[in-house]
mmJSON file of the N, C-alpha and C atoms, coordinates in Angstrom:
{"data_MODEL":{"atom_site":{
"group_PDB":["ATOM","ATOM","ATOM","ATOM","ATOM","ATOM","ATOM","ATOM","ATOM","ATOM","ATOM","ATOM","ATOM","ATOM","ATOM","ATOM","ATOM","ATOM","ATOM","ATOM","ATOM","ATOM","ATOM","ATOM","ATOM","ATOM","ATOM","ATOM","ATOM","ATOM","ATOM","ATOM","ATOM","ATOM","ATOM","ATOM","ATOM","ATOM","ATOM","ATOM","ATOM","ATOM","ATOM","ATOM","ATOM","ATOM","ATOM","ATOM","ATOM","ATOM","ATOM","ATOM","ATOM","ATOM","ATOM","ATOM","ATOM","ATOM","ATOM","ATOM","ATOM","ATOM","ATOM","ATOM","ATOM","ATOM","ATOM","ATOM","ATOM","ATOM","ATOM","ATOM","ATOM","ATOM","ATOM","ATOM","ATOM","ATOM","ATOM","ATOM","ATOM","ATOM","ATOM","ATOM","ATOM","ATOM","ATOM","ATOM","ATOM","ATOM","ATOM","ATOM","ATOM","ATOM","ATOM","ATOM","ATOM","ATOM","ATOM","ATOM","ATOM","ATOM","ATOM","ATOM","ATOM","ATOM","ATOM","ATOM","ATOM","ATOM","ATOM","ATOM","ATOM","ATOM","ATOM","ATOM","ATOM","ATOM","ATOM","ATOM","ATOM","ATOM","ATOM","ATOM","ATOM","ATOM","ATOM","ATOM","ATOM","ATOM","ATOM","ATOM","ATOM","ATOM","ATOM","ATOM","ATOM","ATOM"],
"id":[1,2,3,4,5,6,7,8,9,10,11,12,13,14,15,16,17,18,19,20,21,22,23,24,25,26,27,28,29,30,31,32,33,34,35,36,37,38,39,40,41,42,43,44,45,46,47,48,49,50,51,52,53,54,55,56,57,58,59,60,61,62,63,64,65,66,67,68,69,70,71,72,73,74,75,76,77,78,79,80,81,82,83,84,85,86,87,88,89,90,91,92,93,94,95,96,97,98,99,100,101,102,103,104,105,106,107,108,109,110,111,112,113,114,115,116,117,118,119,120,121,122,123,124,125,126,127,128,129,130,131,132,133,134,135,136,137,138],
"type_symbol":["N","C","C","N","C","C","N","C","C","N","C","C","N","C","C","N","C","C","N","C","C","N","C","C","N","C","C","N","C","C","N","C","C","N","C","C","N","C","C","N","C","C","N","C","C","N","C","C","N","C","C","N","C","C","N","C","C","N","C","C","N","C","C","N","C","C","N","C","C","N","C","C","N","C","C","N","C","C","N","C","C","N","C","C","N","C","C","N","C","C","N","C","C","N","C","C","N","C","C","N","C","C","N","C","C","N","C","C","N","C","C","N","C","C","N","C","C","N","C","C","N","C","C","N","C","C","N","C","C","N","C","C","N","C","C","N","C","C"],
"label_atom_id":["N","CA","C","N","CA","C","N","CA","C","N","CA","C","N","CA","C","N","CA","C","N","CA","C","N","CA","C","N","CA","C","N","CA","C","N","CA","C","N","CA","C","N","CA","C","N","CA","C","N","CA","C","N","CA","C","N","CA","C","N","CA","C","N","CA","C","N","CA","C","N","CA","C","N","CA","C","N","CA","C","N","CA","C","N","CA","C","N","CA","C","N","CA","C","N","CA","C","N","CA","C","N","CA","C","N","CA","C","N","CA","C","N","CA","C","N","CA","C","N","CA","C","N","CA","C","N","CA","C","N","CA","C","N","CA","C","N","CA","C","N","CA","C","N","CA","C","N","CA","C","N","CA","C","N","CA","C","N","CA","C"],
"label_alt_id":[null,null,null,null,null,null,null,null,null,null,null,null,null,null,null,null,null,null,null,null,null,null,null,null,null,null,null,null,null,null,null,null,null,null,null,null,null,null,null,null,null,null,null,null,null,null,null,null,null,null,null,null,null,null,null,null,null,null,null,null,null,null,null,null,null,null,null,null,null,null,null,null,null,null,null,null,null,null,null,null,null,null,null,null,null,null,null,null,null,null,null,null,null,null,null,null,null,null,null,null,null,null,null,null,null,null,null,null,null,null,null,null,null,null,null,null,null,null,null,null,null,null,null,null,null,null,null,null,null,null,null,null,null,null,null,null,null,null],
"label_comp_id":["UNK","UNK","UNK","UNK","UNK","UNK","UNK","UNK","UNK","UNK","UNK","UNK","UNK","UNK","UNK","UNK","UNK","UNK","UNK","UNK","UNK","UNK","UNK","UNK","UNK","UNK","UNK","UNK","UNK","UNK","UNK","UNK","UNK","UNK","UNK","UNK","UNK","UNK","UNK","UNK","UNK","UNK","UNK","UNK","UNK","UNK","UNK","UNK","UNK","UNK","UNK","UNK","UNK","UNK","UNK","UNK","UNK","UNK","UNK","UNK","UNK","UNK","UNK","UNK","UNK","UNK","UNK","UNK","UNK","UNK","UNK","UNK","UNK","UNK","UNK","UNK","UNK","UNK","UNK","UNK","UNK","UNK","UNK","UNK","UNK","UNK","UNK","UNK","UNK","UNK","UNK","UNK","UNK","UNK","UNK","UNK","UNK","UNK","UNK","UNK","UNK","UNK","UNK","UNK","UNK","UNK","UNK","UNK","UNK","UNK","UNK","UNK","UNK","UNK","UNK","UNK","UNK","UNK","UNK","UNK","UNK","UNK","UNK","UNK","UNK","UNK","UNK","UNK","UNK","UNK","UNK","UNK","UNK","UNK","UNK","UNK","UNK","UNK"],
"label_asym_id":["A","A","A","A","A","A","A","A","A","A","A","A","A","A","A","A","A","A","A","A","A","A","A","A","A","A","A","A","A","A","A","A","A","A","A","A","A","A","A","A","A","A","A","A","A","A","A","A","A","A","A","A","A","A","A","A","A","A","A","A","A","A","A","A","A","A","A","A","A","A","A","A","A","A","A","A","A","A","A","A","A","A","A","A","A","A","A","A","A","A","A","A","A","A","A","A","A","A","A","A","A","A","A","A","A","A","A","A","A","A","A","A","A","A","A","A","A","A","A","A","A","A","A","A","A","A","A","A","A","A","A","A","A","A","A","A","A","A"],
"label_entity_id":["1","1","1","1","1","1","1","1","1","1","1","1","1","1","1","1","1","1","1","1","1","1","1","1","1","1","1","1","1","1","1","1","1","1","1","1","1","1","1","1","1","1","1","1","1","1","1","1","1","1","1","1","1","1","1","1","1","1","1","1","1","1","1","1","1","1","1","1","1","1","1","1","1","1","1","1","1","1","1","1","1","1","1","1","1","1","1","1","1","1","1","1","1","1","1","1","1","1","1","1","1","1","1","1","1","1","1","1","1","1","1","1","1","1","1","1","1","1","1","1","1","1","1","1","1","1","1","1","1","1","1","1","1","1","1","1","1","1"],
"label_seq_id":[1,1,1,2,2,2,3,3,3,4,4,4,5,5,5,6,6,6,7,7,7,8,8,8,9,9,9,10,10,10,11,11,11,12,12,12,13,13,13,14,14,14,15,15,15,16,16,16,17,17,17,18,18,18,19,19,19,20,20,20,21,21,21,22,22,22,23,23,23,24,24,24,25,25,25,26,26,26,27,27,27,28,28,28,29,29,29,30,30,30,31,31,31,32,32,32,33,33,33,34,34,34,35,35,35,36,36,36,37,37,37,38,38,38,39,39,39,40,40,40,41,41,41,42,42,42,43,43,43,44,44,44,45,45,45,46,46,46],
"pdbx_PDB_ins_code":[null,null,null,null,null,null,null,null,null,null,null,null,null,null,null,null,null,null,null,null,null,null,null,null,null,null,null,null,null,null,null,null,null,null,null,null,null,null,null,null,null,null,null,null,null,null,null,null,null,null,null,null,null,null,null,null,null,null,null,null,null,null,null,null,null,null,null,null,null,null,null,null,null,null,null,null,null,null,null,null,null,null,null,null,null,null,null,null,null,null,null,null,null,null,null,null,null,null,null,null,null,null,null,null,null,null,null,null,null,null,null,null,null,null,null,null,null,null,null,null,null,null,null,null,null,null,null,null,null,null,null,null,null,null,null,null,null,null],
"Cartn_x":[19.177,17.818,16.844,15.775,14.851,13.387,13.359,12.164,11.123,10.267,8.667,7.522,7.431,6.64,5.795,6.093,5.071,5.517,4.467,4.79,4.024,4.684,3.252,2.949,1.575,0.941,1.01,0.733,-0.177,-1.372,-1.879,-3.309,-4.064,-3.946,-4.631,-4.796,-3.747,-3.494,-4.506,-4.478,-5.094,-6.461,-7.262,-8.56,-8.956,-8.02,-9.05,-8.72,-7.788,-8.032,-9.226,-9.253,-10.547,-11.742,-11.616,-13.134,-13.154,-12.294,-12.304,-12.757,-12.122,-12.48,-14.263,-14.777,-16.035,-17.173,-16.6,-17.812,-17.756,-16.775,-16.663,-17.786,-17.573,-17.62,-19.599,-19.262,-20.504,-22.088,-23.196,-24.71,-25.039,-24.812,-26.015,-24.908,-25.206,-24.297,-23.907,-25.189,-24.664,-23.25,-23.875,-22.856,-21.334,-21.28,-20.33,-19.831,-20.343,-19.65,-18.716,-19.503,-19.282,-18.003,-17.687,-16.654,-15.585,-15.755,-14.02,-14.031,-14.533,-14.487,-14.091,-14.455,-13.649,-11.979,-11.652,-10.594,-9.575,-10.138,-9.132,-8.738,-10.018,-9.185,-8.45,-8.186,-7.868,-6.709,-6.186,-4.948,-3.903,-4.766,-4.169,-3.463,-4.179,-3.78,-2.277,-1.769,-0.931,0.318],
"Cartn_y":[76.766,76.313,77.418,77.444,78.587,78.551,79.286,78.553,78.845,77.694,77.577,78.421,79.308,80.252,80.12,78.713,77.944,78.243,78.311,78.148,77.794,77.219,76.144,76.994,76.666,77.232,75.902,76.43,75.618,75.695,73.882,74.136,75.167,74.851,76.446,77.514,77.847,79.116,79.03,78.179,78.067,78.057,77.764,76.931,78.798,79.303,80.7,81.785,81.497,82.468,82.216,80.742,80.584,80.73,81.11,81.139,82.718,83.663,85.263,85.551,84.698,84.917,84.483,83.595,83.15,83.533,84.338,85.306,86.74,86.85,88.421,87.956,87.059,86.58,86.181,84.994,84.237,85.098,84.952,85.706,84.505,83.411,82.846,81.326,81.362,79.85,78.71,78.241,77.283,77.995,79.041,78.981,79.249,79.989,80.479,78.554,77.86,76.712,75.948,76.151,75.72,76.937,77.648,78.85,78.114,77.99,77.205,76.507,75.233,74.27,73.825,74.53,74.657,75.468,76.793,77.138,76.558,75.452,74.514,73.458,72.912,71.588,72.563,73.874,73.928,74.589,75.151,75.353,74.151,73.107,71.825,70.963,71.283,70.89,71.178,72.409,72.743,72.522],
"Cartn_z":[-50.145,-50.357,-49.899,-50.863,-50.202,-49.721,-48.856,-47.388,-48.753,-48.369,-49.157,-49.012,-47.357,-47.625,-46.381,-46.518,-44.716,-43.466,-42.664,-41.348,-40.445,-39.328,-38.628,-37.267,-36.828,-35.592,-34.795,-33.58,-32.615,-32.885,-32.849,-32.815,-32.155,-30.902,-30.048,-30.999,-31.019,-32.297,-33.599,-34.046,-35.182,-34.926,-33.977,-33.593,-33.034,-32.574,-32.023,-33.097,-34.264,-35.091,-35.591,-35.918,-36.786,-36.422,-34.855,-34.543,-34.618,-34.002,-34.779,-35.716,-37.034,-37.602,-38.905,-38.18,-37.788,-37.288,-35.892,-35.808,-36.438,-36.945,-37.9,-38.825,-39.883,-41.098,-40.923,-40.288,-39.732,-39.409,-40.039,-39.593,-38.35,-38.789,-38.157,-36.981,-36.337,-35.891,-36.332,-37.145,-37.895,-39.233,-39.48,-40.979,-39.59,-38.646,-38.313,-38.063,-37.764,-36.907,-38.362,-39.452,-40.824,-41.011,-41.225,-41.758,-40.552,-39.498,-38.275,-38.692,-39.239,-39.321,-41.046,-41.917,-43.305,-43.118,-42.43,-42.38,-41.331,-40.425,-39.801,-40.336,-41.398,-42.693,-43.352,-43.67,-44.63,-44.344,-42.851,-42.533,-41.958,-41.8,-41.621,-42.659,-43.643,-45.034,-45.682,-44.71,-45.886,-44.375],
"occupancy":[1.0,1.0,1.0,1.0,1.0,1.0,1.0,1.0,1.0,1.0,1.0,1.0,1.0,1.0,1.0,1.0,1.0,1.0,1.0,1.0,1.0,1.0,1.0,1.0,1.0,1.0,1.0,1.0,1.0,1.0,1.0,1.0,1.0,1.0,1.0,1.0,1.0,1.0,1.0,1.0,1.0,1.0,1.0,1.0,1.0,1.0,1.0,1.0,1.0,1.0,1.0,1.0,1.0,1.0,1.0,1.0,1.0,1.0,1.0,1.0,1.0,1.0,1.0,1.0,1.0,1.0,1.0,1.0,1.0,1.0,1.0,1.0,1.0,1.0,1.0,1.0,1.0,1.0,1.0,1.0,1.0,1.0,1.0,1.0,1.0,1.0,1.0,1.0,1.0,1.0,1.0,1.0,1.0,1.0,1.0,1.0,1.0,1.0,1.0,1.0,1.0,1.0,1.0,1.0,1.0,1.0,1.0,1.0,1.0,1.0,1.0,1.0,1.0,1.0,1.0,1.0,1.0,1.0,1.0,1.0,1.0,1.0,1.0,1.0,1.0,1.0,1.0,1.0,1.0,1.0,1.0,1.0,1.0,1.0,1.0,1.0,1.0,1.0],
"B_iso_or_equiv":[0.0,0.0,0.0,0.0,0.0,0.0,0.0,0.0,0.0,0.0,0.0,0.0,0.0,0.0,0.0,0.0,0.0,0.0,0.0,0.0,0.0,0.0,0.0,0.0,0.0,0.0,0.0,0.0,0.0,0.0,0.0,0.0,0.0,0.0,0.0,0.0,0.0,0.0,0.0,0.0,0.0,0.0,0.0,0.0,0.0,0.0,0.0,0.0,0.0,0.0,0.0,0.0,0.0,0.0,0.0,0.0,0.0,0.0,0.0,0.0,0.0,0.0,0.0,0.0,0.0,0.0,0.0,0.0,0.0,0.0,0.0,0.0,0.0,0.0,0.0,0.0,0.0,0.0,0.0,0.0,0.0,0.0,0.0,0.0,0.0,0.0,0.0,0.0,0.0,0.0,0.0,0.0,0.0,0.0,0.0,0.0,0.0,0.0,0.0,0.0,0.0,0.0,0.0,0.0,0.0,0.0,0.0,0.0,0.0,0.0,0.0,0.0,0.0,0.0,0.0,0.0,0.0,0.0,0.0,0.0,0.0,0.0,0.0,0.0,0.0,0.0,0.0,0.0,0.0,0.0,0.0,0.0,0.0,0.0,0.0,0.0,0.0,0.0],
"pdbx_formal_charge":[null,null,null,null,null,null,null,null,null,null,null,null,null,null,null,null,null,null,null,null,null,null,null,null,null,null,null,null,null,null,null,null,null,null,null,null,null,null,null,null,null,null,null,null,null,null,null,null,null,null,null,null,null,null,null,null,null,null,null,null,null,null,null,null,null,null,null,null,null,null,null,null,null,null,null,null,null,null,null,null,null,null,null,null,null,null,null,null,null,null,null,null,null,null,null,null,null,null,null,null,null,null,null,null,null,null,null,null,null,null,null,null,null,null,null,null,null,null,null,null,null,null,null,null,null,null,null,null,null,null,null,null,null,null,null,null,null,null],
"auth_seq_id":[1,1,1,2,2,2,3,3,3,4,4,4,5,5,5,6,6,6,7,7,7,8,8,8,9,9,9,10,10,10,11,11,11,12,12,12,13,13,13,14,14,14,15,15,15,16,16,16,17,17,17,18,18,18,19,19,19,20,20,20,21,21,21,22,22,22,23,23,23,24,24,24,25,25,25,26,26,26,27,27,27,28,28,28,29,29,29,30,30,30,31,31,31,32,32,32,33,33,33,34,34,34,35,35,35,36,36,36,37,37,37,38,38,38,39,39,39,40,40,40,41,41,41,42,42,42,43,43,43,44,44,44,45,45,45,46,46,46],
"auth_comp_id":["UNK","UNK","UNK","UNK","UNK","UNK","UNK","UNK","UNK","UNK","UNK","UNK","UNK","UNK","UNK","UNK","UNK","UNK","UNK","UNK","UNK","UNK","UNK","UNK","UNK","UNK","UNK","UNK","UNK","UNK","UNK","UNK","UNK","UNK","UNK","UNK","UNK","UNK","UNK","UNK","UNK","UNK","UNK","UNK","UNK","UNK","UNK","UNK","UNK","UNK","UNK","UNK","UNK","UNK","UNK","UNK","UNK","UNK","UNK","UNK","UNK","UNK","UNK","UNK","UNK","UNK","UNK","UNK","UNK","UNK","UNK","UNK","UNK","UNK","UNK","UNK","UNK","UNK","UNK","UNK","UNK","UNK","UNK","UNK","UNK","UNK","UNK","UNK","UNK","UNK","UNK","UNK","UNK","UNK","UNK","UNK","UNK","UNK","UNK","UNK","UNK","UNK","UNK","UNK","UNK","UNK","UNK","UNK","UNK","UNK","UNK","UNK","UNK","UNK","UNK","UNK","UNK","UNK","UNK","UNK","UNK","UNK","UNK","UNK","UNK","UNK","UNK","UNK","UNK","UNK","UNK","UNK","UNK","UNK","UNK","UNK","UNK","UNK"],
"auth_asym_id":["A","A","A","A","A","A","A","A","A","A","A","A","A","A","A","A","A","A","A","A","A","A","A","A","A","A","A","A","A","A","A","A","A","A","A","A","A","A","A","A","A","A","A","A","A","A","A","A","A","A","A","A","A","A","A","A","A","A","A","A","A","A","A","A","A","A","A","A","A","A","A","A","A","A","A","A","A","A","A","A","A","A","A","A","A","A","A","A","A","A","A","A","A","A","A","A","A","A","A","A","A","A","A","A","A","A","A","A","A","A","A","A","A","A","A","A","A","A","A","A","A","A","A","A","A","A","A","A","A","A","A","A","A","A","A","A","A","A"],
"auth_atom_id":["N","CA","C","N","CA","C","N","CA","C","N","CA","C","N","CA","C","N","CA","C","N","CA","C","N","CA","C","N","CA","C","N","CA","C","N","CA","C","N","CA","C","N","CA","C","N","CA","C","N","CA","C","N","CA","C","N","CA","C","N","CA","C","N","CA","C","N","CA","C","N","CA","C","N","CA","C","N","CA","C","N","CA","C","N","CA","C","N","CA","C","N","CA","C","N","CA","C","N","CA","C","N","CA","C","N","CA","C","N","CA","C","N","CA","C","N","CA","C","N","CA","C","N","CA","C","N","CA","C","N","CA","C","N","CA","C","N","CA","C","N","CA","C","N","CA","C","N","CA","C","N","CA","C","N","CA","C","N","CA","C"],
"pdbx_PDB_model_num":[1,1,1,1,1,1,1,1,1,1,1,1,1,1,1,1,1,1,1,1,1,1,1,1,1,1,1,1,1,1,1,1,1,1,1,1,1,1,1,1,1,1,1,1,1,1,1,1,1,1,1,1,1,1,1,1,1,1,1,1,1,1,1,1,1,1,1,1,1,1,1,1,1,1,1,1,1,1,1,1,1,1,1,1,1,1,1,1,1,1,1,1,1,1,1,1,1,1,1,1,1,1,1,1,1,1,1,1,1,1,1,1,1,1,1,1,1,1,1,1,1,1,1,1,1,1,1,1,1,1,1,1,1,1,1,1,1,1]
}}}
């Protein structure tokens, strides 16, 4: 059988990439709080 491609974090893990990668990304606070908060539904998702 062949692995699907996934692999899981710890939340922790997941919650401070996304904020890394948030304030890279992010101008202003609000959008940055909006950018963690879309790429944690959306690494949760899968």
């Amino acid at each position: 059988m062949q692995k699907d491609g996934h692999s899981c974090h710890r939340l922790k893990e997941q919650a401070f990439w996304a904020e890394l990668i948030a304030e890279r990304e992010g101008r202003i606070p609000e959008e940055r709080a909006s950018l963690k908060k879309r790429l944690l539904h959306k690494w949760m998702g899968k």
